[in-house]
N, C-alpha and C positions, 0 to 999 in steps of 0.2 A: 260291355260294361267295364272288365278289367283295362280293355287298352280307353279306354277315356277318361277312365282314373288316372291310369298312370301318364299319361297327357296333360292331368290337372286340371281337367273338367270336373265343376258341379255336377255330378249325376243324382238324377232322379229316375231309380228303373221301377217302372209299373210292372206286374206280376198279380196274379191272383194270389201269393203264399205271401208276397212282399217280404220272401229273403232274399240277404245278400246285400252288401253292401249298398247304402243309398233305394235300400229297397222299400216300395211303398204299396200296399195291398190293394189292388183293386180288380175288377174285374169288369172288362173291357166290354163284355156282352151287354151291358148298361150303358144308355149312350148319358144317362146325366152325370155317371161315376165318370166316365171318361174326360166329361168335359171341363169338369172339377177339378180334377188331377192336371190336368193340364193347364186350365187355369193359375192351381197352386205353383205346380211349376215354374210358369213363366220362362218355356226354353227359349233357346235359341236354333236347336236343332234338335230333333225328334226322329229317334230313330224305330221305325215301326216292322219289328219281325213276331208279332204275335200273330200266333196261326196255327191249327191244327197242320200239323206238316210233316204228315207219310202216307207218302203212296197206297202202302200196301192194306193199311187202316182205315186210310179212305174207301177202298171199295167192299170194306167192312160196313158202313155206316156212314153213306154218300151223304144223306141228307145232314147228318150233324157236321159234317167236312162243308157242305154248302154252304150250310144255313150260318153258322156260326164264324163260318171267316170272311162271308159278306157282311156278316155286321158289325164283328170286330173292324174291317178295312174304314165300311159307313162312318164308325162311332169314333175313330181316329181322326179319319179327313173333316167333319164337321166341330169335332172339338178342339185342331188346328184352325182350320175357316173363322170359328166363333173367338179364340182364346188367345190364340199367338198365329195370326197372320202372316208375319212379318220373318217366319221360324222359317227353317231347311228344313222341309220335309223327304228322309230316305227310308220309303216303302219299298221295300223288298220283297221281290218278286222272285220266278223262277224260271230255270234253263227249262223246264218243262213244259211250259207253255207252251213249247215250238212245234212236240208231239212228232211227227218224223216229218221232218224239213226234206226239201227236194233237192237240195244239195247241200252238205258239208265243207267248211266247217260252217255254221248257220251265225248271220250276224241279225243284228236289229230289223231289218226290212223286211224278212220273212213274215208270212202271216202265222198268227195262232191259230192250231190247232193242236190243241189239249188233245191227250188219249187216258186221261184216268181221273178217276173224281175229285183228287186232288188239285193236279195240273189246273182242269177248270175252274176252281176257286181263285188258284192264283191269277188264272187269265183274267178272270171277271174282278180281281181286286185291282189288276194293272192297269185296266180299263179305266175304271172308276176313279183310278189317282189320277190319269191323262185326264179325265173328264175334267176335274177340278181345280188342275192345273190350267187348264182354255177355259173353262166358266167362269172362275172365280181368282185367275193370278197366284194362284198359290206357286212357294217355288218346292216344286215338286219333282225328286230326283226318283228314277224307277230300276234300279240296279235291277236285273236279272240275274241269279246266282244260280251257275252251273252247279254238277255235287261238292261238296268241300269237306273235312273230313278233318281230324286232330284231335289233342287231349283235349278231354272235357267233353267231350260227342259221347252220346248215352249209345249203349248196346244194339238200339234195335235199329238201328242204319246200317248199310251193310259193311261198309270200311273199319266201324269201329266192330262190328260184330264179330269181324276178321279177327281183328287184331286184339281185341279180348279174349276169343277162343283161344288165340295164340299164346297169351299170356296165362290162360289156364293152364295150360300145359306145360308152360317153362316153368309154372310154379308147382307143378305135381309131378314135375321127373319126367314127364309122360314122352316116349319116344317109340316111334313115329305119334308128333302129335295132329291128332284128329280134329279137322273141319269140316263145316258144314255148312252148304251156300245153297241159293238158288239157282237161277238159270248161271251154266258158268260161262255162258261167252256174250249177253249182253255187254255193250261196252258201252264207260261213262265218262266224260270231263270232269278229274279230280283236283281242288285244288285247296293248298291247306289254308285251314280256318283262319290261321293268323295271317295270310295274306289278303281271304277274304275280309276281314277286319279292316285292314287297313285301307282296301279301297272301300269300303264304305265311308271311312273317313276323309280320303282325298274326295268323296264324291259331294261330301259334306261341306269339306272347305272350299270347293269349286262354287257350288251354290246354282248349278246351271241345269235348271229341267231340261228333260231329257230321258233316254231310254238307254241305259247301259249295262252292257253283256259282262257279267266277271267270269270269267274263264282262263281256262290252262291254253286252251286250242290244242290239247292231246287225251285220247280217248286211251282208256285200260280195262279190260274184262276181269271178270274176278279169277278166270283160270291165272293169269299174266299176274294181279293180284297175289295170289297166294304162293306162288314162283318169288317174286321178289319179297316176301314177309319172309319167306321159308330161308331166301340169301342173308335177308338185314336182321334175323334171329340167330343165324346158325341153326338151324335144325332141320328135320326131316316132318313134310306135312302131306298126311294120309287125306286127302280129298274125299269127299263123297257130295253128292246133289240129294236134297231132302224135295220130291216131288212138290210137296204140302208148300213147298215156298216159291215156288214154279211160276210165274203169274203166265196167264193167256194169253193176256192182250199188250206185250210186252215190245215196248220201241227198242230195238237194238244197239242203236246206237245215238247217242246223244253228245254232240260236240261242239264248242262255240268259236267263236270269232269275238276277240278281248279288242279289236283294233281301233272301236270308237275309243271306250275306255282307256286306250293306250296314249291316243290321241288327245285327249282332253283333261289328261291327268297325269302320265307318264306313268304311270303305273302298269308292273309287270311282277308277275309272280316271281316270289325269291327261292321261296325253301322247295329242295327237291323230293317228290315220291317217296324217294327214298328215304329222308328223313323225318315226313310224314310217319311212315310206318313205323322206322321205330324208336319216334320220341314217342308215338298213340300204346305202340307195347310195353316201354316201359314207364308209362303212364297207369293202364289199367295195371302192370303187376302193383305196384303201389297200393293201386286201391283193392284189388284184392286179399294182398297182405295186411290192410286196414280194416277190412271186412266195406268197404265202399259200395263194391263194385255189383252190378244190378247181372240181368239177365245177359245170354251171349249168342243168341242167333235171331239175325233180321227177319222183320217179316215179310 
C-alpha cells in the first residue's frame, strides 16, 4: 500500500478495520461486500493478499484456514470477473505450495504438494486464479512468494520474532541476550519485504498471466539466523529451542528458483540479509520504545 502511494497511485485498500491510509472497511468473507468495493473502486490493478496466513495457526484451526481463504480467494476473482474485467489481477500465492519439491532450487513446473493446512489453502487459491484466468480471460498474475521478512512484519513470523526478541534485549541492557526459536536447522528462502513489493509491482505492470516464483534462490536456518543478528547487532545471543514451537511435520528446507520472474521482469532482489536484519531491529526497538510493539516469539 505504502509503495503505491509513494508511486502515485490511487489506492483503495480493503481491510476489515479499513485503516490506514486509503483504507476502506470491508470484509471479504461477503462475496456481495466484495463485489461492491470493487465495483466502487474501479481499479485498474487489484492486488489480492488477504489470507489467513501462518503456518503454524493453520494447524490450529485447519478448517477456519480452509474454509475462509477459499472464499476470500472465490469472493475476489468473481468481484474482478463481474466489476473490473479489464484489471490486473496479482493473487498471491505461496513458496509453500511446493511442500518438499524433488529437487532444489524448485521453480514453477514442480507440482504441488502442500504439507500444512495452510500451504493447501494457498494451493487451492492458486488453482482457482489459473482456473479463471483459462475460463473466463482474466489477466491473472500468480506470484508465488517465498518467506520475506522487514519492518513492519508482526512478531509471530519467525524473522521478525528474531529480531524483536533481539531488540528486547538491546533495549533492557540485557547481555547475553536470549532467544527463542523452533526447530533451528529447518531452512528457508528469505527475501526482504521491500523487494518483495516491488516485484509485485513489475508483475503488475507486465500485465502477463502467469505463474511466478519471488525468491532469493538462497536458503538460511534459524541457527545461521541468529549468528548473523548476533554480527549485525553487536552482541552476544544465548539460543535455546522452545519444544512447544517444534512442528512435526516440518519441510526442511524450502528454496526457489526467481529465474522466470527474472526473465520476464528483470527483477532481482536488492537489499542484502543483512540489512534485512538490522533495518527489522532497529525498527521494533522504536516501536518498543513507543510502546508499539506486540508479542516476540513465532508460533
Amino acid at each position: 500500500m505504502a509503495a503505491c502511494a509513494a508511486a502515485g497511485d490511487d489506492v483503495v485498500a480493503l481491510s476489515r478495520s479499513g485503516a490506514g491510509p486509503g483504507g476502506v472497511a470491508a470484509d471479504l468473507l461477503d462475496a456481495a461486500t466484495a463485489r461492491a468495493a470493487v465495483a466502487e473502486a474501479a481499479p485498474e490493478v487489484v492486488y489480492h493478499l488477504a489470507a489467513l496466513a501462518h503456518v503454524g495457526r493453520s494447524w490450529g484451526d485447519p478448517a477456519a484456514t480452509l474454509a475462509q481463504n477459499q472464499a476470500i480467494d472465490l469472493n475476489v476473482l468473481e468481484a474482478v470477473r463481474a466489476e473490473a474485467p479489464g484489471a490486473v489481477l496479482v493473487a498471491v500465492s505461496s513458496g509453500e505450495v511446493y511442500g518438499r519439491p524433488a529437487t532444489l532450487p524448485v521453480d514453477e513446473s514442480a507440482p504441488l504438494r502442500p504439507q500444512n493446512p495452510y500451504a493447501v489453502s494457498k494451493a487451492a487459491g492458486d488453482l482457482l486464479a489459473g482456473f479463471y484466468a483459462d475460463a473466463h480471460g482474466l489477466r491473472v498474475v500468480r506470484p508465488r512468494a517465498f518467506n520475506h521478512a522487514g519492518p513492519g512484519q508482526p512478531a509471530l513470523y519467525a524473522l521478525a520474532s528474531f529480531t524483536r526478541q533481539v531488540a528486547a534485549g538491546l533495549e533492557s541492557g540485557d547481555d547475553p541476550i536470549s532467544l527463542v526459536t523452533g526447530n533451528p536447522d529447518a531452512r528457508r528462502d528469505f527475501t526482504d519485504v521491500r523487494d518483495v513489493v516491488r516485484a509485485y509491482r513489475l508483475l503488475a505492470a507486465a500485465g502477463e498471466p502467469g505463474v511466478f516464483n519471488v525468491c532469493s534462490g538462497r536458503s538460511a536456518s534459524p541457527r545461521e539466523l541468529i549468528a548473523a543478528l548476533a554480527a549485525a547487532a553487536g552482541v552476544e545471543i544465548e539460543h535455546s529451542v522452545d519444544p512447544a514451537l517444534v512442528r512435526a511435520h516440518e519441510v526442511m528446507e524450502i528454496r526457489g528458483s526467481a529465474e522466470r520472474m527474472r526473465a520476464a521482469t528483470g527483477w532481482e532482489p536488492e537489499i542484502a540479509l543483512a540489512a534485512t536484519l538490522a533495518d527489522t531491529v532497529r525498527w521494533w526497538r522504536e516501536e518498543i520504545r513507543t510502546g508499539r510493539a506486540g508479542g516476540g516469539v513465532h508460533e
